[in-house]
TIMI-2910 file (N, C-alpha, C, CB; in pm, 1 decimal, decimal comma, always signed):
<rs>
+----------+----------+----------+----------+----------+----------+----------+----------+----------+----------+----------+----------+------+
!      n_x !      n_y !      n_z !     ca_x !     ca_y !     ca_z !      c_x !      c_y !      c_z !     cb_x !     cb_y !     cb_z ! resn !
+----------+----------+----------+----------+----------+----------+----------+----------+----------+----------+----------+----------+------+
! +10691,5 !  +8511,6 ! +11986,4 ! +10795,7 !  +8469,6 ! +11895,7 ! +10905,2 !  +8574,8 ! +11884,7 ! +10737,5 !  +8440,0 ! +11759,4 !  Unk !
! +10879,6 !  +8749,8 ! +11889,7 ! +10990,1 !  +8781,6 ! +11892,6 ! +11055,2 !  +8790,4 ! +12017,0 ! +10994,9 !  +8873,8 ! +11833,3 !  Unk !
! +11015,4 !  +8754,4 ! +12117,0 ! +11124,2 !  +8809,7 ! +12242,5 ! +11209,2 !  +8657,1 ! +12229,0 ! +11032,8 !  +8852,9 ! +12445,4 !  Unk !
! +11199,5 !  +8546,3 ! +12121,3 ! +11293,3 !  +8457,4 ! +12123,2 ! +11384,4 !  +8482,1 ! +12024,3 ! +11246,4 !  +8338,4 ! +12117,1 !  Unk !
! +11377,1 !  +8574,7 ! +11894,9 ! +11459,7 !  +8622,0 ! +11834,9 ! +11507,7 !  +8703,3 ! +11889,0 ! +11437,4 !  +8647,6 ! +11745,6 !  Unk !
! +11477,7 !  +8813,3 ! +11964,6 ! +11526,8 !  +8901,2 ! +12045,1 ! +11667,4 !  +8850,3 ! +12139,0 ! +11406,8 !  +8939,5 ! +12126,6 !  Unk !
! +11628,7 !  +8704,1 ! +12209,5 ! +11702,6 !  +8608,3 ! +12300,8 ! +11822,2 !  +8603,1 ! +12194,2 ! +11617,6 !  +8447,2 ! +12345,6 !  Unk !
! +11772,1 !  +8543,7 ! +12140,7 ! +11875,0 !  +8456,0 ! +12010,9 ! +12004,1 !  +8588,4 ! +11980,7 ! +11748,1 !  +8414,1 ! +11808,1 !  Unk !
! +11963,0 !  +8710,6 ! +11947,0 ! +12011,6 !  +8793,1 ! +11885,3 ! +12101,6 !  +8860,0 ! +12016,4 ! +11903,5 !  +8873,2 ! +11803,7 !  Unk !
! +12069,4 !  +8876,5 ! +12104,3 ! +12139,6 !  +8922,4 ! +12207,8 ! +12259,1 !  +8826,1 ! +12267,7 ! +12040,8 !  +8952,9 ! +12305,5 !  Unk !
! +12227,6 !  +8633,3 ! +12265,1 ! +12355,3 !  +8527,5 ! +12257,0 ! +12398,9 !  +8545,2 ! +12169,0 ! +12349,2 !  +8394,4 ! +12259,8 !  Unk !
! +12387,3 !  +8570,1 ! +12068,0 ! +12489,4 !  +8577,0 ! +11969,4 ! +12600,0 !  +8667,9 ! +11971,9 ! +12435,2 !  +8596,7 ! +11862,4 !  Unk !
! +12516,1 !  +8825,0 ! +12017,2 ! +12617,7 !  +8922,0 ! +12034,7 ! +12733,2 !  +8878,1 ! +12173,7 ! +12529,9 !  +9071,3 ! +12060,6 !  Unk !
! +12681,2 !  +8776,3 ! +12269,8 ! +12776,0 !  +8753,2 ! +12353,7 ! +12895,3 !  +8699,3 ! +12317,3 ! +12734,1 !  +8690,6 ! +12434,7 !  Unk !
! +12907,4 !  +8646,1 ! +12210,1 ! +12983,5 !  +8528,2 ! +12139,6 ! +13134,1 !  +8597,6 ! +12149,4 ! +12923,6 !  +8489,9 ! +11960,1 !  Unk !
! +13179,1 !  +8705,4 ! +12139,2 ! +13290,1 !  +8777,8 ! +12198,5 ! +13347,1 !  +8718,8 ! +12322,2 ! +13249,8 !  +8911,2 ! +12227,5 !  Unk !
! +13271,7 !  +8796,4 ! +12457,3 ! +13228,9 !  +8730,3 ! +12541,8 ! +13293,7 !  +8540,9 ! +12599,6 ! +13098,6 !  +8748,8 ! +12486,4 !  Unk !
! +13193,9 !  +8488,9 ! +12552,3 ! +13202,2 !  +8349,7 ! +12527,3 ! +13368,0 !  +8279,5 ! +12491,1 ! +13098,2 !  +8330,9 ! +12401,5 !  Unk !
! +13388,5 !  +8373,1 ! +12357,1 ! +13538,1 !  +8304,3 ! +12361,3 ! +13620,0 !  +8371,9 ! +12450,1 ! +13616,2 !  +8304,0 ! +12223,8 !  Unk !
! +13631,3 !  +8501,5 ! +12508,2 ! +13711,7 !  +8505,6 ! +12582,6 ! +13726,3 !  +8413,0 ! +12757,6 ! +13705,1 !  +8633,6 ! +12573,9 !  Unk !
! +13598,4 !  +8410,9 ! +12792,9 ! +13546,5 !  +8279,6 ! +12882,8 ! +13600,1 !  +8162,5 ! +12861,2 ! +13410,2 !  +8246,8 ! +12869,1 !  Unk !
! +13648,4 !  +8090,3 ! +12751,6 ! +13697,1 !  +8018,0 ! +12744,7 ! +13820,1 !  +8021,2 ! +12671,5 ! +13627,2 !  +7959,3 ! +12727,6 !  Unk !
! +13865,4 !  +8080,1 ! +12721,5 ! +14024,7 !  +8182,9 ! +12672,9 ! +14111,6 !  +8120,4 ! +12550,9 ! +14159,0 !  +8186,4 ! +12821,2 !  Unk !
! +13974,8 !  +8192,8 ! +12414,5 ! +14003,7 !  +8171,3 ! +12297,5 ! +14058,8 !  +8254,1 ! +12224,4 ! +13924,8 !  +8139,5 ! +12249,6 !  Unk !
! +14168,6 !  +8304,2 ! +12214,7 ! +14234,9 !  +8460,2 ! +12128,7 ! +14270,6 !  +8396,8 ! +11998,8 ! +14403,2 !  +8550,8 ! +12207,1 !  Unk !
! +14299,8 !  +8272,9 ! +11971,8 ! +14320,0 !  +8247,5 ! +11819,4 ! +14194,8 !  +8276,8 ! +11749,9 ! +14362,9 !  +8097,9 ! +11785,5 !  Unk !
! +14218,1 !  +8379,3 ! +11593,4 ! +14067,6 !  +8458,5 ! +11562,3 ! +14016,0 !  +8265,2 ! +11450,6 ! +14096,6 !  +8696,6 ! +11411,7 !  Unk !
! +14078,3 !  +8161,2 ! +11422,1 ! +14108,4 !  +8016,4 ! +11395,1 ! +13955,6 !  +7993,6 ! +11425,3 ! +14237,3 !  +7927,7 ! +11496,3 !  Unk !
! +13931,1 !  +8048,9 ! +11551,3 ! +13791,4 !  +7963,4 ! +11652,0 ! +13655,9 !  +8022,3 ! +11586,8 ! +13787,4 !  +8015,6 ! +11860,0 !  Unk !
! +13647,3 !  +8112,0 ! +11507,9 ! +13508,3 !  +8158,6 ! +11443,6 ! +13464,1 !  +8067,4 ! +11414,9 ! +13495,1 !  +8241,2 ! +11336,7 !  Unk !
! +13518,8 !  +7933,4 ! +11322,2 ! +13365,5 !  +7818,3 ! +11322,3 ! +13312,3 !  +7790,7 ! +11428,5 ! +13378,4 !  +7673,0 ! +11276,1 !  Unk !
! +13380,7 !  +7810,6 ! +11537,0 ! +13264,9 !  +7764,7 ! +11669,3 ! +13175,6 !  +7808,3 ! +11696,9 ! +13288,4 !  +7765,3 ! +11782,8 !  Unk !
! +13154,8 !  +7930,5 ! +11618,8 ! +13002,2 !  +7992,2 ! +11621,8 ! +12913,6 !  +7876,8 ! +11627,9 ! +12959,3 !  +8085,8 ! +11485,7 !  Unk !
! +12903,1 !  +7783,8 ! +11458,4 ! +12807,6 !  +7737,9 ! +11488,0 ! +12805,2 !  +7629,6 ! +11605,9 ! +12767,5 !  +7705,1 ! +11381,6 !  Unk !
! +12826,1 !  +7531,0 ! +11671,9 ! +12794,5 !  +7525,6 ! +11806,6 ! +12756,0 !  +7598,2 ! +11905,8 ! +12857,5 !  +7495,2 ! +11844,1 !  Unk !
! +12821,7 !  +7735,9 ! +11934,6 ! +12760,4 !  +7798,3 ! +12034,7 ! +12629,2 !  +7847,6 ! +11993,8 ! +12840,2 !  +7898,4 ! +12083,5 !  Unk !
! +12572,5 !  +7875,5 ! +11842,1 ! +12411,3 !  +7927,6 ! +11774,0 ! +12351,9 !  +7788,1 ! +11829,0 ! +12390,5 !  +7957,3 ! +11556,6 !  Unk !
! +12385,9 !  +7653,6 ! +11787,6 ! +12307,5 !  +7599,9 ! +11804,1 ! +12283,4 !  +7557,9 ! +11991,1 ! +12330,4 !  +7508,9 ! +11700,7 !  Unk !
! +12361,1 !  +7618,2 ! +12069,6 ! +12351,6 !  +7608,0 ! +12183,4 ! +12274,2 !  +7683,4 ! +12252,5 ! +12442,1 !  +7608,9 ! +12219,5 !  Unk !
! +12284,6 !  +7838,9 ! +12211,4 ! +12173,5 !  +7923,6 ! +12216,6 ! +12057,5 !  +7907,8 ! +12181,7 ! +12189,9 !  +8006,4 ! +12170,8 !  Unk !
! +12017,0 !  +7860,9 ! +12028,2 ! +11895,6 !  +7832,2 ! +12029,8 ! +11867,3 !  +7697,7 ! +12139,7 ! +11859,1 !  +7811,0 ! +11880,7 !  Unk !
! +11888,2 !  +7618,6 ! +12153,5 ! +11835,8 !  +7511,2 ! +12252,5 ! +11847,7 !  +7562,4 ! +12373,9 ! +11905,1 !  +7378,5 ! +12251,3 !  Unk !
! +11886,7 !  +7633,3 ! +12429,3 ! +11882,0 !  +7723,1 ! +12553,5 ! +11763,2 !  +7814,6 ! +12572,5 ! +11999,8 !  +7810,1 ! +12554,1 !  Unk !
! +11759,0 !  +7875,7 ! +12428,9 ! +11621,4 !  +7927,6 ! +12446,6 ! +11450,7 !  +7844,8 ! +12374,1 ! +11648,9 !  +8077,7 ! +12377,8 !  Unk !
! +11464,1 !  +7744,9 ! +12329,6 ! +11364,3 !  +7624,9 ! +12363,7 ! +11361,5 !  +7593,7 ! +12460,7 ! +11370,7 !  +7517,8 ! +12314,3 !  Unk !
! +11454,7 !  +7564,1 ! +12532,6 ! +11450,8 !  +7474,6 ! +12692,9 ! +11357,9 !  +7550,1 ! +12757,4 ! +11603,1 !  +7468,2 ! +12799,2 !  Unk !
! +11403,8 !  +7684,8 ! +12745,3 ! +11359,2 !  +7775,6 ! +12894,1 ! +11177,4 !  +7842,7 ! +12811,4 ! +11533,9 !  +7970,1 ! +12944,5 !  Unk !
! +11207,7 !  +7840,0 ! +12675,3 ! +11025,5 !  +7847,7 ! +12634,9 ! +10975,6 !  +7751,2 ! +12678,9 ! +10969,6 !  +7845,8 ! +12483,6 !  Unk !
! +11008,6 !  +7637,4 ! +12721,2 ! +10924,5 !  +7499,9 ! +12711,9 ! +10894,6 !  +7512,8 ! +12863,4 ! +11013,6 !  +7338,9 ! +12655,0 !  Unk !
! +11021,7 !  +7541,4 ! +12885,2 ! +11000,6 !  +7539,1 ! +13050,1 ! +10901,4 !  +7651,4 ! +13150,4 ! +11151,4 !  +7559,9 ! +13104,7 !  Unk !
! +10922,6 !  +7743,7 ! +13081,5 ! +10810,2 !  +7901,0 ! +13096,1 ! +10647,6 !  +7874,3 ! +13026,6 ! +10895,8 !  +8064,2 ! +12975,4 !  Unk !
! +10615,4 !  +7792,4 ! +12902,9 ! +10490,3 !  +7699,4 ! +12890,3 ! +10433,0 !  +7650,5 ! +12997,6 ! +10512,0 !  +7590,6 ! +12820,5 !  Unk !
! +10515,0 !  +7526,1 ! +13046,0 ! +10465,9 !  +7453,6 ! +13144,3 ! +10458,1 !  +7444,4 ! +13251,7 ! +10482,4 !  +7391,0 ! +13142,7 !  Unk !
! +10495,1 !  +7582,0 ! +13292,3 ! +10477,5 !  +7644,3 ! +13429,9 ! +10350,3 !  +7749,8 ! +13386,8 ! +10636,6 !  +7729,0 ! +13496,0 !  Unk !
! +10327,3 !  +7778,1 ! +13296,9 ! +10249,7 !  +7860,1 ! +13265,1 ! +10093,9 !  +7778,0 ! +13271,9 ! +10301,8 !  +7919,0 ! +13131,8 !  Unk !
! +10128,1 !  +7655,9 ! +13218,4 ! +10012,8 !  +7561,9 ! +13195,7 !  +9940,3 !  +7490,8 ! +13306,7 ! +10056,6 !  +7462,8 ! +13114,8 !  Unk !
! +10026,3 !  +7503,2 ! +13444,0 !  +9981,6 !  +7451,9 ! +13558,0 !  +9952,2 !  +7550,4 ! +13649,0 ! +10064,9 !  +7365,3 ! +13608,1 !  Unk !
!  +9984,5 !  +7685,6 ! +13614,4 !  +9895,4 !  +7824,1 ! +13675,5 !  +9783,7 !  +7827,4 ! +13650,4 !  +9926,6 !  +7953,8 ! +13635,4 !  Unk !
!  +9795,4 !  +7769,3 ! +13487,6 !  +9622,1 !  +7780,2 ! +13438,5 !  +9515,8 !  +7701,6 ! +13510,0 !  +9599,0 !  +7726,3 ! +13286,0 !  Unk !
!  +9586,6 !  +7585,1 ! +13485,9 !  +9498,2 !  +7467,8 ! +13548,4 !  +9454,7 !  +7460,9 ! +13707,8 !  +9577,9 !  +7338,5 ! +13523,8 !  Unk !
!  +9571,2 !  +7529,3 ! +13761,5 !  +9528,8 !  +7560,8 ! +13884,8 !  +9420,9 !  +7660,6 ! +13925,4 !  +9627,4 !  +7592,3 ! +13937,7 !  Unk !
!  +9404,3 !  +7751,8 ! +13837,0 !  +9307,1 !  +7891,1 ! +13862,6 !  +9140,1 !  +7832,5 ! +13824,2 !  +9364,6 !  +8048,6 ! +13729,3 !  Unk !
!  +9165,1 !  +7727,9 ! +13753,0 !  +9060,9 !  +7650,4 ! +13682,5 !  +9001,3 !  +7520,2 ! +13838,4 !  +9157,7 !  +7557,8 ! +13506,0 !  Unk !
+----------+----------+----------+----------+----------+----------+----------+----------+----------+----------+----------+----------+------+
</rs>
């Protein structure tokens, strides 16, 4: 559980980053945080879910 807060906390700090990527200089765009949080977190569900169930068919295979 923490190396997904860890995840979380390190997208967030990209969020600089991010708006300049999408070449945002009006400082106007800070509500877009929340979309990009909630994009991060589902980015990092996806890839737990996805690191599970690769995990779950190593098992089953060793079995």
């Amino acid at each position: 559980m923490k190396w997904k807060i860890t995840v979380f906390v390190i997208l967030l700090l990209l969020y600089p980053l991010f708006l300049k990527w999408v070449h945002m200089t009006d400082l106007r765009a800070i509500p877009i945080i929340v979309p990009y949080c909630l994009a991060a977190l589902s980015v990092i569900i996806i890839f737990s879910e996805i690191i599970g169930a690769i995990g779950a068919l190593l098992r089953k295979k060793k079995s």
